[in-house]
N, C-alpha and C positions, 0 to 999 in steps of 0.2 A: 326598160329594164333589160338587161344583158343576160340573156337563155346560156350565155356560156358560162356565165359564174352561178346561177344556182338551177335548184331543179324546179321542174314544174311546180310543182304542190307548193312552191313558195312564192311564188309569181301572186301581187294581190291584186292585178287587175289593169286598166288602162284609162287615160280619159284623154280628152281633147281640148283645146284653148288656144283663143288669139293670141299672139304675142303681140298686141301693143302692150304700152306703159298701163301700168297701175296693180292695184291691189283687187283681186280677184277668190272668191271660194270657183272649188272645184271639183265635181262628183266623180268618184271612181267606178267605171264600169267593169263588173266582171263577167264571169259566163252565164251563159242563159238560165241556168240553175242557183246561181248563184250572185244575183244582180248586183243590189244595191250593197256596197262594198264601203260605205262611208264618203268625206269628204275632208279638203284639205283648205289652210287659206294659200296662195300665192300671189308672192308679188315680185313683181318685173320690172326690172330698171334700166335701158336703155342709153347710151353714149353715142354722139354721130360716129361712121366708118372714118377713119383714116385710111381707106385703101382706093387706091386709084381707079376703080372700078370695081363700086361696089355692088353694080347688080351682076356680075360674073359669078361670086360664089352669095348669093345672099344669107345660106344658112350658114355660113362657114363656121366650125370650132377654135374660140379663141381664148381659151383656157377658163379656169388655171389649169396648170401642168397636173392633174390627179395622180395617183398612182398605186395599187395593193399591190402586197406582198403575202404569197402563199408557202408555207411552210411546208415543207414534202409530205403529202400523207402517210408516208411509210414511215417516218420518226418518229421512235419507238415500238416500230415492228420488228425488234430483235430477238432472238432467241436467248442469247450471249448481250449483256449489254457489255461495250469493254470501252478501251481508251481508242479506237479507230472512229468512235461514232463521230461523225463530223455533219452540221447541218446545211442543207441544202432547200433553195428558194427555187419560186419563181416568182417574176414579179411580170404587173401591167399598167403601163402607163397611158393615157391618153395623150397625143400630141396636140399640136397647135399647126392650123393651115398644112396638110397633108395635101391639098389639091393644089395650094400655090405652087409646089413644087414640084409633082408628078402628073397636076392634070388629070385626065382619063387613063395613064398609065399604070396596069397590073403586069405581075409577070407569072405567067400560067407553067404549069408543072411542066419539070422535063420529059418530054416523052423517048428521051435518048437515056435516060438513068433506069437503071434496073429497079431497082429499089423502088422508084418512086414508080414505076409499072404495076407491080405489086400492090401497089395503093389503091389507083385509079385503072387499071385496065386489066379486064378478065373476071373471069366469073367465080374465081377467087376473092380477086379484089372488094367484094361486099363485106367478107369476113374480118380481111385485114383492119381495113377502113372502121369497122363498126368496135373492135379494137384500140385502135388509137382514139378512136373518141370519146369511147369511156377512160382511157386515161388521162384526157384534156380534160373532161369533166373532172375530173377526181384533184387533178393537179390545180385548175382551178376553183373551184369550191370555195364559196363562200360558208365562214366559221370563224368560230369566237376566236381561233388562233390569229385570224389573218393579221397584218395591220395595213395602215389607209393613211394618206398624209397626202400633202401636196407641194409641189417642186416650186420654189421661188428664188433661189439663189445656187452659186456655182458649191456650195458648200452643201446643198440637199443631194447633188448629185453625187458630191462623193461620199455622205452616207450612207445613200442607196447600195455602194457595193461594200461595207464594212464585213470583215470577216464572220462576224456573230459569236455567240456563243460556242465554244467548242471544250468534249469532256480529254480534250489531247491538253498537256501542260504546254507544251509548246509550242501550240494554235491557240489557246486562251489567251494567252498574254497581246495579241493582235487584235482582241476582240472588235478595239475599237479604231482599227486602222484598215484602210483601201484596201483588199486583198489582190494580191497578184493572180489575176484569174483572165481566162478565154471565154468567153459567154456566147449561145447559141441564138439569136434573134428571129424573128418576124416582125415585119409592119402591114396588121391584118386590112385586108383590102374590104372588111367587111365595116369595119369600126373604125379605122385609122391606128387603132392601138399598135403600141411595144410591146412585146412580148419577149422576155425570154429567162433563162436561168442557167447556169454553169454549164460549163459543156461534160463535163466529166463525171454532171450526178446520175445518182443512180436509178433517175427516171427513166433514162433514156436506154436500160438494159434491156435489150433485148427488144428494141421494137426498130421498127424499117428506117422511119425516119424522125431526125429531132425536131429537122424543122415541121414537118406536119404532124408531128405532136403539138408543139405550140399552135396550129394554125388549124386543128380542129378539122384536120384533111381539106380543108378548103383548096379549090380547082385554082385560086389565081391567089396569090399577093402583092402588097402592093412593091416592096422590098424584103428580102434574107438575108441571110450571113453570120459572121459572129463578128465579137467587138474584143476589146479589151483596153481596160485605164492603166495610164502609164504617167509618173510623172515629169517632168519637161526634160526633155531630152532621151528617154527611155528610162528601161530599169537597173539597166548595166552601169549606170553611173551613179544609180540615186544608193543610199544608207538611210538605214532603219534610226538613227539616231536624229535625220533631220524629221520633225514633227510634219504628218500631212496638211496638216496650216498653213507651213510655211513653203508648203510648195504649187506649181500653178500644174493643174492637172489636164493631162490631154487625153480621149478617147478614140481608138484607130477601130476605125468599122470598116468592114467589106462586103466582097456578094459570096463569102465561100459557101454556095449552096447547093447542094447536086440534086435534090430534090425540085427546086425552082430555077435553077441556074440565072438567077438576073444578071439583065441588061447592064457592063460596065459602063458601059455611056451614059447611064443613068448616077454615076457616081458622084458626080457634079453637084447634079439635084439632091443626093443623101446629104450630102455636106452638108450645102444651103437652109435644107431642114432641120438638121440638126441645131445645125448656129441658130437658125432664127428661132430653139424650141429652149438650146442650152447655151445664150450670148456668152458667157463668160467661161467657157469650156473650150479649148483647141481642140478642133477636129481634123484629122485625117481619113479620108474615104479613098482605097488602095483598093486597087484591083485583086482578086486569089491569086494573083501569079505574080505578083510587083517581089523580087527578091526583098526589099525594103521590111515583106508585111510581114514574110517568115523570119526574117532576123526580129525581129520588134516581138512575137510572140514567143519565140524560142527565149530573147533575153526575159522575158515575162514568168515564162517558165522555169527557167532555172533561178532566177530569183525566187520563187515560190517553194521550191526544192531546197535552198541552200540556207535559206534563211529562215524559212515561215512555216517549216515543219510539216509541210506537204509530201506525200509519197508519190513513186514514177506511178503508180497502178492509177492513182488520184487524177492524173490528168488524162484521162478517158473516161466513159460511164463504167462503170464499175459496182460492185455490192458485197461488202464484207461478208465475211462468213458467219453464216445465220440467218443476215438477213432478209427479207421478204424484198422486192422488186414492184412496182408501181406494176410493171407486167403480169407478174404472178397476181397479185392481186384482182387487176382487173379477170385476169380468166379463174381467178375461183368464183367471184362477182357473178361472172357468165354461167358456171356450172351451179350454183346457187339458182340461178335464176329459171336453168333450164329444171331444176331441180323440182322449183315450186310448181312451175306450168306442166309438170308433172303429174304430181300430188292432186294439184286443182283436175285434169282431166281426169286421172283417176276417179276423184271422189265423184266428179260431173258422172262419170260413164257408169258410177255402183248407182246413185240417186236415179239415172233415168230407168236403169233396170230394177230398182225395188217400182218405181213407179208403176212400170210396165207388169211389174209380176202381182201389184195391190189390185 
């Protein structure tokens, strides 16, 4: 069970089992106080590898393609609710063969980025860190809002990035089409997951870094950067009157991450990934610096601007007026907290002194 999507107290426990073939029960163990946790039936069904060496990875994950969608905890934290409220995700997919492609290959925090010093170095940096984690946690959170589905065709991928619901008239109407968006990624070195969500929501206000808000401050990943869908040829050429059906969609990833700064040489390998995760998808994997990748996001963006009812403030993290910040949040969280281990010693330090004084 994945400690990043929920909290402890809902964790029902663990067990063990052969994975040969067959139909099996299986006892849940929990904590010493809390053993016998029930039992489940499981059954296992097995296919030979078709891989040319299959004792190289033997556990390896070979789908399906999973993936949730987390709704920003701060929708409907407005003061003001008005026509700006626009919704913001993020989502986590599991890949398929992440080690075919990268091997033992992680890429560890830049120690040349300030920002990400801040994170990971100094006697500071406990503070920052313990920060962005309760906002990873919050951002991922499992909840009745979430949803859960799984990737089988080049058609799940493109409505993974659908605009959503939106209370703007002239973002509504897209509801159900590709948004022309920049998105912030990781591929966790922990899990193999995708992780990521707009680059311009307003999660990302006010904390060090995007990427290690997605990545749970983790010391290495396995890939960063952002992405963006565009359809065949870019967005400079496409019309909102051709249906997204009728068009072949391609996704341009990169390393722009200054928090991780990954290996371009490794861009190769992102590709290959990618295809062998989203066959029916064109992929481009562009260096941050390929002039190529700033014209493709800038036409990305003024498409989004001219068309789709998006504001200049929009494509950066940003927080309308009124609203609460995934950041603010997390530090009233903190002051709540220090609030109660307050109260608790207090009452502890009156009780030992009535003791003392009976």
């Amino acid at each position: 069970m994945d400690q990043d999507d929920v909290c402890s107290d809902q964790s029902i426990g663990e067990f063990k089992t052969s994975v040969f073939e067959g139909t099996k029960e299986v006892e849940i163990q929990g904590s010493p106080a809390r053993r016998g946790r029930g039992s489940f039936w499981l059954k296992i069904e097995s296919t030979p590898s078709i891989d040319k060496d299959p004792s190289k990875f033997p556990y390896l994950f070979d789908g399906p393609i999973r993936f949730s969608r987390h709704y920003s905890p701060t929708v409907g934290m407005l003061t003001n609710l008005g026509p700006d409220q626009r919704p913001y995700s993020t989502w986590k997919m599991y890949l398929r063969g992440v080690p075919l492609f990268f091997g033992d290959k992680h890429q560890g925090w830049n120690r040349n980025y300030k920002a990400a010093q801040s994170i990971f170095q100094g006697p500071t940096s406990i503070v920052v860190r313990l920060g962005i984690q309760r906002g990873h946690r919050m951002l991922y959170a499992q909840n009745a809002r979430n949803f859960f589905a799984v990737v089988d065709e080049s058609s799940d991928v493109a409505q993974l990035l659908h605009v959503g619901k939106s209370n703007q008239p002239d973002v509504g109407q897209f509801e159900h089409r590709i948004k022309p968006a920049v998105y912030t990624y990781i591929i966790s070195s922990e899990d193999d997951s995708f992780r990521f969500s707009e680059t311009g929501a307003e999660s990302f206000v006010d904390f060090a870094s995007k990427h290690a808000l997605h990545s749970n401050c983790a010391e290495t990943v396995r890939y960063s950067g952002e992405f963006h869908p565009r359809p065949k040829g870019g967005w400079a050429a496409f019309s909102d009157d051709v249906q997204d059906h009728e068009v072949n969609w391609e996704l341009v990833i990169d390393n722009n991450s200054g928090t991780y700064a990954p290996d371009k040489m490794l861009l190769p390998d992102l590709k290959k990934l990618l295809e062998y995760n989203f066959p029916q998808v064109e992929i481009y994997a562009w260096d941050r610096e390929d002039p190529k990748l700033e014209e493709s996001k800038q036409a990305c963006r003024e498409y989004a601007l001219k068309h789709r009812g998006v504001k200049h403030h929009e494509l950066q993290p940003h927080a309308a007026s009124g609203e609460e910040t995934l950041c603010h949040r997390v530090s009233l969280g903190a002051q709540q907290l220090e609030e109660a281990g307050r109260r608790i010693f207090n009452n502890w330090e009156w009780y030992l002194q009535y003791v003392m004084t009976s």
